[in-house]
N, C-alpha and C positions, 0 to 999 in steps of 0.2 A: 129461911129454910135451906137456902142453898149450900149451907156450908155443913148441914144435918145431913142434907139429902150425897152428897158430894161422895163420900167414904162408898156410896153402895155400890158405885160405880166402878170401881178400882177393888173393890170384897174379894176375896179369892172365892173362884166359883166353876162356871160354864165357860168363862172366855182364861181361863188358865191353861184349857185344851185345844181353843179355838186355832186351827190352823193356819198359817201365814199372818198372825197378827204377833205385831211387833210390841206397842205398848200402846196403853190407856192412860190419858192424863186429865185431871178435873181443873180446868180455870175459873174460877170465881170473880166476873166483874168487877173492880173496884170508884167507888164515888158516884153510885146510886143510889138514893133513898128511897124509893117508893118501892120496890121489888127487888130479889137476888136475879143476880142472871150467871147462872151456870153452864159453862160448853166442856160438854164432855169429846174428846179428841180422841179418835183410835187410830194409831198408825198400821198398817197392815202393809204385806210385801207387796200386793197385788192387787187393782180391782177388783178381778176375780175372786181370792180370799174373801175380800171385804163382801161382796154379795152373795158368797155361800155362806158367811155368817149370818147376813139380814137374811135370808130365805131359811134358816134352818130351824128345826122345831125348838132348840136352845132358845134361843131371840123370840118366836112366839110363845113362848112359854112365861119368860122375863118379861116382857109388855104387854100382856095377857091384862086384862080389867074385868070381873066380876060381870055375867052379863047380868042385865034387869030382870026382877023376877026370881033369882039363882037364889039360895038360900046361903051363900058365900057373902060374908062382911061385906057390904059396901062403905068406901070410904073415900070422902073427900081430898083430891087429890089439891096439893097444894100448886103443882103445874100449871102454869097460866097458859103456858102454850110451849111448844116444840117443832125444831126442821129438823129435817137428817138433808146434811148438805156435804156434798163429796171433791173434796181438792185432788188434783196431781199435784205434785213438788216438782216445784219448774228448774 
């Protein structure tokens, strides 16, 4: 899935306007069998940038999940799991 899932990431969309972000890149693990593992990479100028993007209704909008009960599709996520984990460029 992860090379299905991969493209939605980089879609022209909400982060074509995102401020102080530089680029978005999809890495695709390679020489796993049991699972894909996907790291999606966002370079941004700034900290700052990068956490008005996670705070912004954009990003709750995109990771938004059907609540229980909603009459909105529910649908099994193929996602096994997820970090948002943040580098400086040393």
């Amino acid at each position: 899935m992860g090379a299905v899932m991969a493209p939605s990431f980089t879609a022209s969309g909400s982060l074509d306007t995102t401020e102080g972000l530089v680029k978005v890149e999809d890495l695709l693990t390679q020489n796993i069998t049991d699972y894909d593992e996907l790291n999606v990479n966002m370079y941004c100028e700034s900290i700052e940038h990068f956490t008005a993007w996670k705070n912004s209704d954009s990003f709750k909008t995109t990771h938004k999940h059907p609540e229980t009960g909603s009459e909105a599709p529910q649908m099994e996520s193929p996602v096994l799991g997820s970090e948002l984990i943040t580098y400086e460029v040393a």
